[in-house]
Backbone bond lengths (Angstrom), bond angles and torsions (degrees), N, CA, C in turn:
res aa  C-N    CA-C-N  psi(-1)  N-CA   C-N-CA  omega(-1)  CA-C   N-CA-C  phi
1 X - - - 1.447 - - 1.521 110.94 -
2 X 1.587 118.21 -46.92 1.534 120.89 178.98 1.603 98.34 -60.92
3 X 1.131 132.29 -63.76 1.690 135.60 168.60 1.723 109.48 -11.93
4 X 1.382 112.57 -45.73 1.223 115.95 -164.31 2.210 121.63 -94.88
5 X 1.420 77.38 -21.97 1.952 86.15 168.13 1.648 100.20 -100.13
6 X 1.044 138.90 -13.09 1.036 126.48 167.66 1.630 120.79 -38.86
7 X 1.803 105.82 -66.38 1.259 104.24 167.46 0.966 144.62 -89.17
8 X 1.615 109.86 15.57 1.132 137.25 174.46 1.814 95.18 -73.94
9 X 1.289 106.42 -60.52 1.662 113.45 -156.79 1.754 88.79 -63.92
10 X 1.052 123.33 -45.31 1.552 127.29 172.32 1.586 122.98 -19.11
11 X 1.497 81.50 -75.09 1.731 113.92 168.92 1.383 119.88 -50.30
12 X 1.194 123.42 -38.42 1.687 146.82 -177.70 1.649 110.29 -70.25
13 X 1.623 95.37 -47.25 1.382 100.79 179.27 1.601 120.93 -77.56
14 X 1.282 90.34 -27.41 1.775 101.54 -178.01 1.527 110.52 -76.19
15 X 1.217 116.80 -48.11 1.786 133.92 163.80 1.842 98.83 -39.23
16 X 1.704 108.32 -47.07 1.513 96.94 -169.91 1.319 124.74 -67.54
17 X 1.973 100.95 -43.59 1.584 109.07 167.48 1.513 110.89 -50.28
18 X 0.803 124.96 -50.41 2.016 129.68 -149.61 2.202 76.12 -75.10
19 X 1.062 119.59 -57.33 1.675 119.70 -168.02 1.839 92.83 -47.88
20 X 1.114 117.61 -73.52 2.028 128.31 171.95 1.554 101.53 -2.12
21 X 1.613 104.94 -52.31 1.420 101.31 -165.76 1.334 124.31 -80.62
22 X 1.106 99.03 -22.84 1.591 100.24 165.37 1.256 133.43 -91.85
23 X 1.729 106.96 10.46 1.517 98.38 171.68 1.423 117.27 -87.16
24 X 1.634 98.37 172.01 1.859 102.57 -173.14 1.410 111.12 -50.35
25 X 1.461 133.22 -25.61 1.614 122.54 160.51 1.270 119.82 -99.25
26 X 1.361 114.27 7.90 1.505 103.17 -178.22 1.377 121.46 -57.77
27 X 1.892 121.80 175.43 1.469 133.22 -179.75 1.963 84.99 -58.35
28 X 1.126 141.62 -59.28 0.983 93.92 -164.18 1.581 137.16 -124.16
29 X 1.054 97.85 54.31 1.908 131.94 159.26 1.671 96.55 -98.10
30 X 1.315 110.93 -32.11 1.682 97.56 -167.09 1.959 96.79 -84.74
31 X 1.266 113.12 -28.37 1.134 117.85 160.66 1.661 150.04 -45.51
32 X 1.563 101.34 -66.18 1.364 114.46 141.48 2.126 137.58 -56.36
33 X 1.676 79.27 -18.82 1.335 72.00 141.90 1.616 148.87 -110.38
34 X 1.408 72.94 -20.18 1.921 86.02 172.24 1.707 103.83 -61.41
35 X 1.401 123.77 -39.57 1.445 136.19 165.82 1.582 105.96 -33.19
36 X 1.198 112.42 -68.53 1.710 130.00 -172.92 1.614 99.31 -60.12
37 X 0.748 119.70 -25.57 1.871 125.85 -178.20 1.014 91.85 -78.60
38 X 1.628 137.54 -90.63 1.271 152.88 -147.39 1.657 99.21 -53.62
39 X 1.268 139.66 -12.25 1.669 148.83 -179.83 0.908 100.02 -99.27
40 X 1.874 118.06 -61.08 1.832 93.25 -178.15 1.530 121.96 -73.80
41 X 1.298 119.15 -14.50 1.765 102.51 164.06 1.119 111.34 -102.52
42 X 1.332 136.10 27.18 1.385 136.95 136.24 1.442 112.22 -58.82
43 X 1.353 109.38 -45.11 1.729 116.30 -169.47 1.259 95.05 -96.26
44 X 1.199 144.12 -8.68 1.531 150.67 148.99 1.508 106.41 -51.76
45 X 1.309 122.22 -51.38 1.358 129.76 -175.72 1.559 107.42 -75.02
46 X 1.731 122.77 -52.79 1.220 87.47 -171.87 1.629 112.81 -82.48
47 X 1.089 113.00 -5.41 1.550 118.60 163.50 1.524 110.49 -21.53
48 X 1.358 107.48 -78.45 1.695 148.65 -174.78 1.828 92.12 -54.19
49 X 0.811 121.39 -72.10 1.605 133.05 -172.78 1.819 82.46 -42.71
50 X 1.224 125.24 -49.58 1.681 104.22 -141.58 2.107 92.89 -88.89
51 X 1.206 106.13 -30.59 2.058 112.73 160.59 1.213 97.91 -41.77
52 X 1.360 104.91 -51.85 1.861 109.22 -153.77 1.519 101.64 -45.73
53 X 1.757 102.24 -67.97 1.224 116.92 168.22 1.275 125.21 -6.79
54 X 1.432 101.41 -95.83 1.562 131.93 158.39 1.348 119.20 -5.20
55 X 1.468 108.69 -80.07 1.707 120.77 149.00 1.679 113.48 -16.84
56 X 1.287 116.75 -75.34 1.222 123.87 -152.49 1.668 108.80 -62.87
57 X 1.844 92.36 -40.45 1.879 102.99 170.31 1.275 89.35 -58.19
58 X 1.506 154.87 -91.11 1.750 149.51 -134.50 1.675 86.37 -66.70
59 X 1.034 134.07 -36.38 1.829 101.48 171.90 1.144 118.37 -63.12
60 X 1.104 129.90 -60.17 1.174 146.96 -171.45 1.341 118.73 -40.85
61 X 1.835 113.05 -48.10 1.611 130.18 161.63 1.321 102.08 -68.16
62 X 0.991 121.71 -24.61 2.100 97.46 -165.12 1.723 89.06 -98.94
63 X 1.196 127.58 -41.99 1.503 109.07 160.16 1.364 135.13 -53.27
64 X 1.643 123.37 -34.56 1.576 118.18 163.86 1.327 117.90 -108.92
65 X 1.007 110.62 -16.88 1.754 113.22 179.93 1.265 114.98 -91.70
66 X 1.961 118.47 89.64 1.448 106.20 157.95 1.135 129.97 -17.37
67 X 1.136 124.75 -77.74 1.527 139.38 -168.85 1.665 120.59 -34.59
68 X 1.764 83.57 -50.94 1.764 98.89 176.85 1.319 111.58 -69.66
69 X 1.721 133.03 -24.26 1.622 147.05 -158.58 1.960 83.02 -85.44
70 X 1.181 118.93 -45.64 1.534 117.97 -144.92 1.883 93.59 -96.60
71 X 1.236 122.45 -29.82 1.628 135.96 160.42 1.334 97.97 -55.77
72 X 1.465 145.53 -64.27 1.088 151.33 -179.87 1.728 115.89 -48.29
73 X 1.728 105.37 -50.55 1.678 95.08 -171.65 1.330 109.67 -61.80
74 X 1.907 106.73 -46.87 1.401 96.04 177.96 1.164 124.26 -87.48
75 X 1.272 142.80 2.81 1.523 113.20 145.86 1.511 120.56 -63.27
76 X 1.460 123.04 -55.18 1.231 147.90 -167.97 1.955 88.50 -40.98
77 X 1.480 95.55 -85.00 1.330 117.90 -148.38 1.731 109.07 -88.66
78 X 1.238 108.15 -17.23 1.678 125.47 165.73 1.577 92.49 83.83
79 X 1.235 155.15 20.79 0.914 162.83 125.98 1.799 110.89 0.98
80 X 1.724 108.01 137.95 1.937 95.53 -176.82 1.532 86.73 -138.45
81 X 1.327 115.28 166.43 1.183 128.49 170.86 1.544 99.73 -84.16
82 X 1.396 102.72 158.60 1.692 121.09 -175.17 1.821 92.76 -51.37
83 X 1.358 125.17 -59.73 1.583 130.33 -171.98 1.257 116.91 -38.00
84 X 1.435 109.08 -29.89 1.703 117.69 -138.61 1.733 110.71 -90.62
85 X 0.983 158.67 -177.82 1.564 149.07 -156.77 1.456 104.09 -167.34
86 X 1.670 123.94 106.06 1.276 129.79 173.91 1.195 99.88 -94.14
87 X 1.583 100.28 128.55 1.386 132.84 151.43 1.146 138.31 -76.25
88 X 1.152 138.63 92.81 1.566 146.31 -130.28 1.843 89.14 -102.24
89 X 1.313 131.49 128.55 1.561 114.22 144.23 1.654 106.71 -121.58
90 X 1.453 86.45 169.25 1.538 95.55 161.93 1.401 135.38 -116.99
């Protein structure tokens, strides 16, 4: 009779672990989500990487590129050339 709950209690216990994992907190709900995390700040990262970029090209132009330095004051700073004629409204 002891011979026979042995692998019973075995079986019971193994059925319970493998059941663990599928509950709403189990290892692996906590898993698949840590999964779903690790993708969106992957695409968070190269997001950021491609600004970075971006960024680094507009330094790079407003440090050697007249054109881009003088595009910059006057948008930035509203800046006009001596020629140029502001139009004031209200």
């Amino acid at each position: 009779m002891r011979r026979r709950i042995i692998p019973w209690l075995a079986w019971g216990f193994v059925l319970a672990w493998a059941a663990s994992w599928l509950l709403p907190d189990g290892p692996l709900r906590r898993y698949l989500a840590a999964k779903e995390e690790v993708a969106a700040l992957a695409d968070a990262l190269q997001t950021l990487r491609k600004e970075e970029a971006a960024l680094l090209r507009e330094i790079h132009a407003l440090r050697h590129d007249r054109i881009a330095m003088e595009a910059a004051i006057h948008r930035e700073l509203g800046y006009v050339h001596p020629d140029e004629v502001i139009i004031l409204r209200k």
